[in-house]
N, C-alpha and C positions, 0 to 999 in steps of 0.2 A: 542429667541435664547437659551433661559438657559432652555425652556422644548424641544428644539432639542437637545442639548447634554443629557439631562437627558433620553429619549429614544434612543440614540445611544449605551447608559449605561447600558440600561434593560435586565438582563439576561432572555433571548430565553427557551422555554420549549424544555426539553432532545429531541434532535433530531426532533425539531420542523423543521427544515430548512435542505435540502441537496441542496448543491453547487459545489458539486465535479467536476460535468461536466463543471465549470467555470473557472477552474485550468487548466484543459486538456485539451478542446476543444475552450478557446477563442484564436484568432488567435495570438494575441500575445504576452499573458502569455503565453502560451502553450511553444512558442519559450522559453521564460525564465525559465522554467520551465526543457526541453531537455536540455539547457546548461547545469545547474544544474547536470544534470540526467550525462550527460557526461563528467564532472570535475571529475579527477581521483582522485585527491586532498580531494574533499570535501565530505560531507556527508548532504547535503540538502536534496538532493530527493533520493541519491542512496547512498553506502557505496563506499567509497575506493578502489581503485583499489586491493590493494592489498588485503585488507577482502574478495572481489569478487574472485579472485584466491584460496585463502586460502578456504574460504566454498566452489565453487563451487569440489575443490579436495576432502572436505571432504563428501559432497553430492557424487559422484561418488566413493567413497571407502565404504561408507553407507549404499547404497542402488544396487552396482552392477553395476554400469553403464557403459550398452555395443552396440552394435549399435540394440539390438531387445527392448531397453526399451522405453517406449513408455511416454515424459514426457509433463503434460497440465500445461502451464506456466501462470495464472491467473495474472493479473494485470502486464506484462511481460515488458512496457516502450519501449525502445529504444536497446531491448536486449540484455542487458550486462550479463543475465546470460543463456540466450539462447542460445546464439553465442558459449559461451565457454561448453554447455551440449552437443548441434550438435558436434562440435570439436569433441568431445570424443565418436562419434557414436550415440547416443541418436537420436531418430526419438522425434522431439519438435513440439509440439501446441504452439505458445504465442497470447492471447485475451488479449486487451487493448483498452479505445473507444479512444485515441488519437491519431487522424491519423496522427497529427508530428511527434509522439513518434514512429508509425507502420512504417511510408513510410521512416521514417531513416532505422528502423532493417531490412526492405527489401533490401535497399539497402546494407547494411551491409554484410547480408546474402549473396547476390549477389555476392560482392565484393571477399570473403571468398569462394564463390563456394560452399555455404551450404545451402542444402535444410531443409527451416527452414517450417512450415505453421503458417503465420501471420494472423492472424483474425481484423479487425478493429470493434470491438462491444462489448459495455459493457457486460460484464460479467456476469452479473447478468439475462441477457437474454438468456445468451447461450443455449444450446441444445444440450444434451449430443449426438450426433451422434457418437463422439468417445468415445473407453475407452480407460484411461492410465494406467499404471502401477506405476506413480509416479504421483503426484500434488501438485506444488509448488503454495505458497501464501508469496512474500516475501516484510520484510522493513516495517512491521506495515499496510499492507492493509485490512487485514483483520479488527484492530482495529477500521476504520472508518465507518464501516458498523452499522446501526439500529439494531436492535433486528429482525425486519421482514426481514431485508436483509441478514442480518447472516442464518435464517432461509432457505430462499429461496435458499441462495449461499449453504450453507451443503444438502440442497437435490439437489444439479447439482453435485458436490462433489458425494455423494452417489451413481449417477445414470452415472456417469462417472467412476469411479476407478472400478478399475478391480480386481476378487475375487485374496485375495494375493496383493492389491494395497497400497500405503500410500500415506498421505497427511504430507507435511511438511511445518508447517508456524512457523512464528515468532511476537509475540504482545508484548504492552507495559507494564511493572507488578505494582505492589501496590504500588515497590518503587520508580516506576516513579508518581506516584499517590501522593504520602506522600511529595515529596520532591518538586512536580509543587507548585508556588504560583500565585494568583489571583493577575491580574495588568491591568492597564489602561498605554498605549503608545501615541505618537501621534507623522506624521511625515508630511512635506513638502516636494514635489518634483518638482521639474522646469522642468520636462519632462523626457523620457526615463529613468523611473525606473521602476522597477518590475512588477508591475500593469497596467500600459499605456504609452504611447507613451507621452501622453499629457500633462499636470500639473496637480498632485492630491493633496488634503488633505488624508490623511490615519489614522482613529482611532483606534484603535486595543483593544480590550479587551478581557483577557482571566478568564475563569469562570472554577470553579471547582465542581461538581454534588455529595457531600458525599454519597447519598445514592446507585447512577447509579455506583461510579469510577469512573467516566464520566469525559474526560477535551474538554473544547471545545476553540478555537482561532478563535474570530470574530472579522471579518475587513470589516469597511466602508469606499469605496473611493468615495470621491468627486469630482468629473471633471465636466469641467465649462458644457458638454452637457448630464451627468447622472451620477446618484449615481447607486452603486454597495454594495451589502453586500453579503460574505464568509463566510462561517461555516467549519472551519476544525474538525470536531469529532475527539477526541479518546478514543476507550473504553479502559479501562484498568482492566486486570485481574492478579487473583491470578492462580496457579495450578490447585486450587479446581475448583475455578468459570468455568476454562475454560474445565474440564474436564469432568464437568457436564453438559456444552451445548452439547460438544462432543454426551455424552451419551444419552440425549434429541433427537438427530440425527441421530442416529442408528451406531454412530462410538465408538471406544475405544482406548483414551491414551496408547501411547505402553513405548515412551519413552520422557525423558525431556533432555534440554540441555539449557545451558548459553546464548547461540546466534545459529546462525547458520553456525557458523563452528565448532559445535559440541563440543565446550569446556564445562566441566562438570558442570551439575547446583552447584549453593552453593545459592541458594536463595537473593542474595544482589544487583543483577542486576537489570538496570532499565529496562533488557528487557528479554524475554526465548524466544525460541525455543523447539514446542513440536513434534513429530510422532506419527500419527493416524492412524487407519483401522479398517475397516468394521469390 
């Protein structure tokens, strides 16, 4: 038993393990996951209602937005910022591979009378068939990506935005880097929590990567019919670092901001928001 816990322990090589699609696409995390996403309240998986108001206004006084702008919503969820870009004219893409997350904002869309185009498909495979004139990446998505993913994702970027286009995301900074601490958690559940329906044990360990910025949150659950283990990545960047992948990419840092409702950078944030183009 005491060399099982000890390899439950073992820190994983940098982005030795992607698990993402086990968040999104199992049947019913996925579910817990959407609540999540649509608690106005909270900030789990999405921001606040009223952060989503507030950036999505300042996204459309930003960049123009009117009903010829053409905007590719990557990682889009359950579209809480789709719904409100359509609202405002905006012709919207949103690609996400979780179809709880899609067959809500269809509905959504529906319900609104807004012609949204939802994609059900990871992202990472897309195909640029359209271009947009804006491309959002929002809420840390970007940060979860490899090195070769990041790569692949900035050339659909590339091959998608349109000459005059921008790409606007937001990732985690050095000072959310500086201030994470490495911990071992451990929790019982009697059923219906977060993870399964069933009874789990849940270990949790989070590991810090000096030299990557790297943080990662690994979790093994135990259910009496299979074990599971999660890998949440997040890379974490400085201005520089992420300016330079930019640049590696054929793109150019235009502008920085504190978040993405455009409040001015002062460097102390545990997160930025940059604008990019070709």
């Amino acid at each position: 038993m005491f060399e099982g816990f000890e390899k439950i322990r073992e820190r994983p090589e940098a982005f030795g393990f992607y698990t993402t699609d086990q968040l999104w696409q199992d049947e019913y995390v996925s579910e817990q996951m959407l609540g999540f996403h649509l608690d106005e309240a909270g900030a789990l998986a999405s921001r606040d209602k009223a952060f989503i108001d507030r950036s999505v206004g300042w996204i459309a006084d930003r960049f123009g937005i009117d009903g010829g702008t053409r905007i590719g919503d990557f990682g889009c969820g359950p579209g809480l910022y789709a719904v409100r870009l359509a609202e405002r004219g905006a012709q919207v893409t949103g690609i996400d591979f979780s179809e709880r997350s899609i067959d809500y904002a269809r509905r959504a869309a529906r319900e609104r009378g807004l012609k949204i185009d939802y994609i059900c498909q990871d992202y990472l495979g897309f195909s640029p068939g359209k271009k947009f004139d804006l491309i959002l990446m929002i809420y840390y998505d970007f940060c979860v990506l490899s090195p070769a993913q990041r790569a692949r994702l900035l050339k659909i970027f590339y091959d998608c935005l349109d000459d005059g286009g921008a790409v606007l995301l937001d990732v985690l900074s050095m000072q959310f880097f500086e201030s994470a601490e490495e911990k071992i958690t451990f929790e019982y559940s009697e059923g219906e929590g977060f993870w399964s329906e069933a009874p789990y044990y849940l270990f949790s360990n989070t590991y810090k990567y000096e030299a990557e910025k790297l943080y990662l949150d690994k979790h093994v659950i135990y259910e009496k019919a299979r074990v599971r283990e999660i890998y949440n990545w997040l890379q974490c960047y400085s201005v520089e670092s992420l300016r330079d992948l930019f640049g590696q990419n054929g793109f150019e840092m235009r502008d920085r901001y504190k978040n993405l409702a455009g409040e001015a950078y002062d460097g102390n944030s545990i997160e930025f928001a940059v604008v990019a183009g070709k």
